[in-house]
C-alpha positions in Angstrom: -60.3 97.9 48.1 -57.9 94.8 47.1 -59.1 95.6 43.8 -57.5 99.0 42.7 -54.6 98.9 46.0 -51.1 97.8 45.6 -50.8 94.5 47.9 -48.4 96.0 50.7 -51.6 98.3 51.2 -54.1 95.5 51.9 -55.0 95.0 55.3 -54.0 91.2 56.6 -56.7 89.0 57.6 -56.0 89.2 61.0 -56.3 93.2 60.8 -59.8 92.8 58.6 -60.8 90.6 61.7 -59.7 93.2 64.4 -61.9 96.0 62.2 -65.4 93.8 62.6 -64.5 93.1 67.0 -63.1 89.9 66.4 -66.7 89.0 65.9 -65.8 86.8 62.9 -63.3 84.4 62.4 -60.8 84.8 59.2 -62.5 82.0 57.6 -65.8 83.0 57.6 -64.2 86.5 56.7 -63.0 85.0 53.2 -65.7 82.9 52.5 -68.3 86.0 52.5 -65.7 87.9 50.4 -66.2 85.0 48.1 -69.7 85.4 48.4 -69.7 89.3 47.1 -67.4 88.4 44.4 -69.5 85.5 43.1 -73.0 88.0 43.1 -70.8 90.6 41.6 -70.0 88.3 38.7 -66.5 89.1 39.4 -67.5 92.6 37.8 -65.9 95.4 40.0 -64.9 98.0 37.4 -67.4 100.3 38.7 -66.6 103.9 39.2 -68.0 105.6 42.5 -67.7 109.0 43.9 -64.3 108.8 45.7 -62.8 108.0 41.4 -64.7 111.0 40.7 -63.8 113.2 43.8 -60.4 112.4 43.0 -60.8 113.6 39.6 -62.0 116.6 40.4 -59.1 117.7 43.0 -56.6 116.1 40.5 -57.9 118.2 37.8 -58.6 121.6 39.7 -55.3 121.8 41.8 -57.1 120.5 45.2 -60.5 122.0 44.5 -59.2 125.9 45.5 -57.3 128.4 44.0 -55.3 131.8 44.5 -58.5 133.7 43.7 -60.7 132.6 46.1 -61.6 134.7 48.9 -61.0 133.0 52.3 -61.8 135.2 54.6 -59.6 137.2 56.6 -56.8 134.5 56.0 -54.2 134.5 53.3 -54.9 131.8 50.2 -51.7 129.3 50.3 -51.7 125.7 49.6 -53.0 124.6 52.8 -56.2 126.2 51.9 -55.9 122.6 49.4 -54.8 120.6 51.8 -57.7 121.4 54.4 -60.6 120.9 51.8 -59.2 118.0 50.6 -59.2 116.6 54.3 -62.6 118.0 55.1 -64.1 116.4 51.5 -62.6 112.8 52.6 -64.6 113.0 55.3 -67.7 114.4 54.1 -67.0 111.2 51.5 -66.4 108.9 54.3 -69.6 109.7 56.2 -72.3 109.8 52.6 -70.9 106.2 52.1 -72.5 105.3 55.3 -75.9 106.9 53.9 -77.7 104.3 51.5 -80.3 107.2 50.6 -78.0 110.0 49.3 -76.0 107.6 47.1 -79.1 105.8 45.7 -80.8 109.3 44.8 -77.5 111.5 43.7 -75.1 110.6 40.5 -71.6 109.6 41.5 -70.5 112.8 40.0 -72.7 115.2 41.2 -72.5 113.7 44.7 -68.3 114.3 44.5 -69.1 117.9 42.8 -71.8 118.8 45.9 -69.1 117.2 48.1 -66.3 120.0 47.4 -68.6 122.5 47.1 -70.4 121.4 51.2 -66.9 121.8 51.6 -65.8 125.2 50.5 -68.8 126.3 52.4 -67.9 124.6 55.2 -64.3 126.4 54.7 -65.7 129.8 54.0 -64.2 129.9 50.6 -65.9 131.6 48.2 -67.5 132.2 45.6 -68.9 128.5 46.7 -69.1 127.2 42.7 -66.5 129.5 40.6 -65.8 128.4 36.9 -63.4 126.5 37.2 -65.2 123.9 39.3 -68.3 124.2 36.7 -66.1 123.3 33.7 -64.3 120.5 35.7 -67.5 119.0 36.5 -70.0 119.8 34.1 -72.4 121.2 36.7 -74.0 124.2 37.3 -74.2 125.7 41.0 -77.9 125.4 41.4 -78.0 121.7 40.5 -75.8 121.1 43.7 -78.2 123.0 46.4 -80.5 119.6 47.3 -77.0 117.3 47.6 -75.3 119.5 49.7 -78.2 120.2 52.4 -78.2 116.3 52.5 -74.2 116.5 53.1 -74.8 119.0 55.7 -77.2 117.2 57.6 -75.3 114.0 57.7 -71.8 116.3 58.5 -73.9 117.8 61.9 -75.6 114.6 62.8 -71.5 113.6 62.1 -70.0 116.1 64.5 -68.4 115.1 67.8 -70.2 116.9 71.4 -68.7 120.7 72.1 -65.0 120.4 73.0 -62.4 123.1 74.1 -63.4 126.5 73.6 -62.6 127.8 70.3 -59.3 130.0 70.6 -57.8 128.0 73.5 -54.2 126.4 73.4 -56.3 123.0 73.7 -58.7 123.4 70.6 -55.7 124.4 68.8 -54.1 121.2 69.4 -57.3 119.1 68.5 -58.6 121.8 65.3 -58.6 119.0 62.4 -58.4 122.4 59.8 -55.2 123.4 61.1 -52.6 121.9 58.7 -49.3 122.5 58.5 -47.0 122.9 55.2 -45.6 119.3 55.5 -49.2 118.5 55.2 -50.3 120.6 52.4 -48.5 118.3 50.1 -50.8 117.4 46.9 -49.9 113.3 47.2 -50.7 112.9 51.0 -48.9 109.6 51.8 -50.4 108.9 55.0 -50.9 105.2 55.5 -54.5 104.0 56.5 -53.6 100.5 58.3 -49.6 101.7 59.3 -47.3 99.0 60.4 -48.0 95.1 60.9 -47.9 94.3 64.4 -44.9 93.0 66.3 -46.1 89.0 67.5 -45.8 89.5 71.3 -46.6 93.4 71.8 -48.2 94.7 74.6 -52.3 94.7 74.2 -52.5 98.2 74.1 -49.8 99.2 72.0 -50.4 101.5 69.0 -50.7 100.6 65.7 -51.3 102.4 62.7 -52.9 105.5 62.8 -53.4 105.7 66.6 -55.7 102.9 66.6 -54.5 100.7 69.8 -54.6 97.0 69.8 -58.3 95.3 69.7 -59.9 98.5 68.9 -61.9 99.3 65.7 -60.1 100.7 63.1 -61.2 103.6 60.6 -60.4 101.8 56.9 -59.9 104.3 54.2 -63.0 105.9 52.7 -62.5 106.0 49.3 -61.4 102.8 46.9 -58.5 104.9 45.4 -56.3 105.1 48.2 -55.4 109.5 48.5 -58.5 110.0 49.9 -57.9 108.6 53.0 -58.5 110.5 55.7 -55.7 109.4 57.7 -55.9 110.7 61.6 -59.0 113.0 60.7 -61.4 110.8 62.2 -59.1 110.8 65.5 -58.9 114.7 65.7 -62.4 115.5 65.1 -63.1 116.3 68.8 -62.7 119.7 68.6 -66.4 122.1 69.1 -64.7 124.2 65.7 -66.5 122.2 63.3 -69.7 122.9 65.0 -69.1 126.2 64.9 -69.1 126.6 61.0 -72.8 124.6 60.8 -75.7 126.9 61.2 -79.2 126.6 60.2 -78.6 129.8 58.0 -75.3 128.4 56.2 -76.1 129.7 52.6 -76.6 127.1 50.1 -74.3 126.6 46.8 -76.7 129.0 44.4 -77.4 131.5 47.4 -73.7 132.0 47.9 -72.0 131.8 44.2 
């Protein structure tokens, strides 16, 4: 993280403390990050799957395009802006799975990552051309990476919430973006604003995060892939709706 972000967008010490429960004090906190670097030989140009993610999106427009077929919806840029959301967080939740990354190359795992995600988004064809030329891989080599995805994004998803349809599930639907949103360089911040010395204990800070609480940090090392205030709106049943058993695979649906 400190590595490859600007300083105003590393979190403070007192922040990093606030993310672990206050369970650790800021000293101990620097002394184990001494402890990573000195194992690490100070080595940490290593590329991981959010580099190549972001490659990927940077190099196919957002990972969708005007020919795709979405459906009964018309194709606009916020078709982009929602896959691009949806892969941060399909991202987010494999780094939390020491198995998928220890079994799956950093650049298949970001290729099977958009492609559980068009899926996901009912665009298809899952794995056109242009996403096989931008990442050297063929739609049947995703198929065993992106059942894993899948099972991680339903073991993932929230409890039912409002019916899909109603007023309220519209509010809390974490596809629905609007056009300010569907901008390519997302600028939302993942820590926000330092805290004011003296503010109320449950004041909001951030992305929504109040006071004390646990804190989402941004789940990839380059920064745009944050999620922002996904992980906060994810408590909507409409996710759950898209999983099913029978959800076609990459080379079943191409």
């Amino acid at each position: 993280m400190k590595y490859e972000e600007i300083e105003a967008d590393v979190p403070s010490l007192p922040k990093l403390r606030r993310c672990a429960s206050n369970v650790y004090s800021v000293e101990i906190i620097k002394k184990m990050e001494l402890a990573v670097l000195i194992e690490l030989d100070w080595d940490l140009a290593s590329v991981a799957t959010a580099h190549f993610l972001e490659a990927v999106l940077a190099l196919t427009g957002g990972g969708t395009f005007p020919h795709d077929d979405v459906g009964d919806r018309q194709w606009t840029t916020a078709c982009a802006a929602q896959l691009r959301k949806l892969a941060g967080y399909l991202h987010s939740i494999c780094l939390q799975d020491a198995q998928i990354s220890a079994k799956v190359p950093a650049s298949q795992l970001a290729a099977a990552i958009v492609a559980t995600a068009r899926v996901q988004l009912n665009i298809y064809p899952v794995w056109p051309a242009e996403l096989r030329v931008a990442t050297g891989y063929a739609c049947d080599a995703l198929g065993p990476a992106m059942s894993d995805i899948l099972r991680l994004y339903k073991d993932a998803l929230p409890p039912p919430g409002p019916t899909a349809g109603t007023d309220e599930a519209l509010e809390t639907d974490p596809f629905v973006v609007d056009e300010e949103e569907a901008r390519w360089d997302d600028d939302d911040g993942a820590y926000g604003e330092e805290e004011e010395e003296g503010a109320p204990r449950d004041a909001t800070v951030g992305n929504g995060a109040s006071k004390g609480s646990r804190e989402f940090l941004t789940p990839s090392p380059t920064g745009p892939l944050d999620a922002g205030d996904f992980f906060d709106d994810m408590e909507t049943s409409e996710g759950a709706a898209m999983v099913t058993e029978s959800e076609p695979m990459c080379a079943a649906a191409c």
